[in-house]
N, C-alpha and C positions, 0 to 999 in steps of 0.2 A: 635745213641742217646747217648750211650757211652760216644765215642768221644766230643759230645755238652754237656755234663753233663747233659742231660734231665733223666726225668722219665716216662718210658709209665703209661697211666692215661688206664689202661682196660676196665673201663667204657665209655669211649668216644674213644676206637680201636673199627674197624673193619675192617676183613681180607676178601679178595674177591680173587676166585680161578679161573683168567678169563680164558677160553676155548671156543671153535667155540660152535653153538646153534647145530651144527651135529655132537657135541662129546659128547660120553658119558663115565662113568667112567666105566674099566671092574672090579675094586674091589668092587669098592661105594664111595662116596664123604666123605673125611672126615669130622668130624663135628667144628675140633678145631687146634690152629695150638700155637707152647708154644714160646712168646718172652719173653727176659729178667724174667723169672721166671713167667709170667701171661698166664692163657691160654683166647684167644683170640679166638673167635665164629665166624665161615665164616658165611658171610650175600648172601643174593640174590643180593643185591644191597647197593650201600652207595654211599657218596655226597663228595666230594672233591671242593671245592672253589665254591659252589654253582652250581656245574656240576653233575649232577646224570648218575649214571652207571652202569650196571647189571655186570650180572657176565659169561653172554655171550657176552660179550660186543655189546648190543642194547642202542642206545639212545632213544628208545621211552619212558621211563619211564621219560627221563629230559626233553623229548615236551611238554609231557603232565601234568608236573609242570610247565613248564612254558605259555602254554594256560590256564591252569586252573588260575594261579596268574596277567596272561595278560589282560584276559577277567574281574577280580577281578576289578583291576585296570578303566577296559572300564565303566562298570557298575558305576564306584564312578563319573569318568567327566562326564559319561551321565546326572545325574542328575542334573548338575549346567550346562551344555552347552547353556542351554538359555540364561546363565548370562555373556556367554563369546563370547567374538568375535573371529574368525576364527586364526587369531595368535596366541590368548591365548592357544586356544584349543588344534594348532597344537602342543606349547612350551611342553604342560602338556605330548600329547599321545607321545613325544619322547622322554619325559624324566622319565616318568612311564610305558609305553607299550614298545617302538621301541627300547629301553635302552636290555630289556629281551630279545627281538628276537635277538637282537646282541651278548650278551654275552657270551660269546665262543662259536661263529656259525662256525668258522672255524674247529671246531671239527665234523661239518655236513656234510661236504664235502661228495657228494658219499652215504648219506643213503637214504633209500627208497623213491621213490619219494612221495608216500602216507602219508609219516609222515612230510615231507616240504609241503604238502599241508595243512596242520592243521595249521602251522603254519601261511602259507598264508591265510588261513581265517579270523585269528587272524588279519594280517595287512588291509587285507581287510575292518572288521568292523570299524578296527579304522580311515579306509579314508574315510570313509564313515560317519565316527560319525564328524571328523572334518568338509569337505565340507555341511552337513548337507541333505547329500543323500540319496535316497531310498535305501533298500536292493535288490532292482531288477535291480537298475542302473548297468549298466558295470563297473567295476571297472579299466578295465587298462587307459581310460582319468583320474578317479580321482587319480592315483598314477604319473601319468606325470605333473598332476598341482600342488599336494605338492611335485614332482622334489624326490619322493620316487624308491628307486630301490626295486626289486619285492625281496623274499625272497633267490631264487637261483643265481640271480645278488648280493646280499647282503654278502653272502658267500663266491663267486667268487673276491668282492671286497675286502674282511678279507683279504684271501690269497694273495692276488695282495699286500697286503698294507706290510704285513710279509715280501715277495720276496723283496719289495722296504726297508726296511730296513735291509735285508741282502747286500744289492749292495750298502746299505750307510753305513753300518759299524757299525750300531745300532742296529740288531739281537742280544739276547741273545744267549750265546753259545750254550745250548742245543737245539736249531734249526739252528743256522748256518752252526752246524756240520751234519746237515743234508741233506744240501745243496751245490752243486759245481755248479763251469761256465762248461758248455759244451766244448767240445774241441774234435771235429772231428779228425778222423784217418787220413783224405786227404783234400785237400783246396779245401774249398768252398767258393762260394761268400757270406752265411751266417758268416766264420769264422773270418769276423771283427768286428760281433755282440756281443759284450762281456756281453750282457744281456740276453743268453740265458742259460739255466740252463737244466743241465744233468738229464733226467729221464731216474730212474731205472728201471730193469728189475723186473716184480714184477709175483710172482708164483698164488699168491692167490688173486681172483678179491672179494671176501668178506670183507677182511681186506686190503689186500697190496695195491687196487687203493683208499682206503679211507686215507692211511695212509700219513703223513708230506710230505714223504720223495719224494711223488711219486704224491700228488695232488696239492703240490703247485708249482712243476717244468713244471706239465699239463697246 
């Protein structure tokens, strides 16, 4: 900040002391931590580019903003959907509902499968609210006829789409450098594949198979 001539504004920091959810501190947490002259109050949680994030590093606290402001959203086209025909409707729930579920879902990669379920509820209602379906109907025909990919396809899609512009030269650096082409020890009939990218060896399936380096090479 220095550097940039900025000024920390202490009223709008927050400092977050991320650690595993099965650590614990053996002095005690502290409560305050001192930048550029201000002291700064560690929080449980705080929001980075509309990304919520604790300080165990759990995303469930950013599902659950964004079910709760998804379903906001559901609730407001419901009440005109009689006024709207099936296009309309689809146009509104992608571009106020399926907008949220996307928003940095590549950061989902790998978390519990009961909190991508919440969210697949969410998608659920909404193909349900479009087609104009029961809530007892099955839902995976009406996500094949709005041509919608399910939530863990959706995620799987982010990362694929990241990897493809790493191989075109349009990754930003701080994920390219997270990424190499594979390159076997001995010749393989795979080793003319120059699309296959090196995964690391990863110590911690909590954190390290969630992490860039290691789920979008998967």
């Amino acid at each position: 900040m220095l550097e940039n001539k900025l000024k920390l504004n202490n009223d709008k920091t927050e400092a977050l002391l991320l650690r595993s959810s099965s650590k614990s501190f053996s002095v005690g947490k502290p409560t305050t931590i001192s930048v550029c002259g201000c002291e700064i109050s560690f929080s449980s949680s705080a929001r980075n580019l509309g990304f919520y994030i604790r300080d165990d590093m759990s995303v469930e606290l950013h599902i659950k903003n964004v079910c709760r402001s998804a379903y906001s959203e559901l609730r407001r086209i419901s009440t005109i959907r009689h006024l709207l025909s099936v296009d309309s409707t689809k146009t509104l729930v992608s571009a106020f509902v399926l907008s949220r579920l996307d928003y940095c879902n590549s950061l989902l990669s790998g978390c519990p499968k009961h909190l991508l379920e919440k969210l697949q509820k969410v998608q659920n209602s909404a193909a349900r609210l479009v087609l104009k379906a029961h809530k007892r109907d099955h839902v995976s025909p009406l996500l094949r006829t709005l041509h919608w990919l399910p939530i863990q396809a959706r995620i799987k899609y982010k990362l694929s789409t990241l990897c493809h512009s790493f191989f075109s030269d349009t990754a930003p650096v701080y994920l390219s450098d997270l990424l190499r082409v594979y390159s076997p020890s001995r010749q393989l009939r795979s080793s003319s594949d120059s699309r296959t990218l090196h995964i690391p060896h990863i110590k911690t399936k909590t954190f390290g198979y969630r992490s860039f380096s290691h789920a979008a090479p998967s």
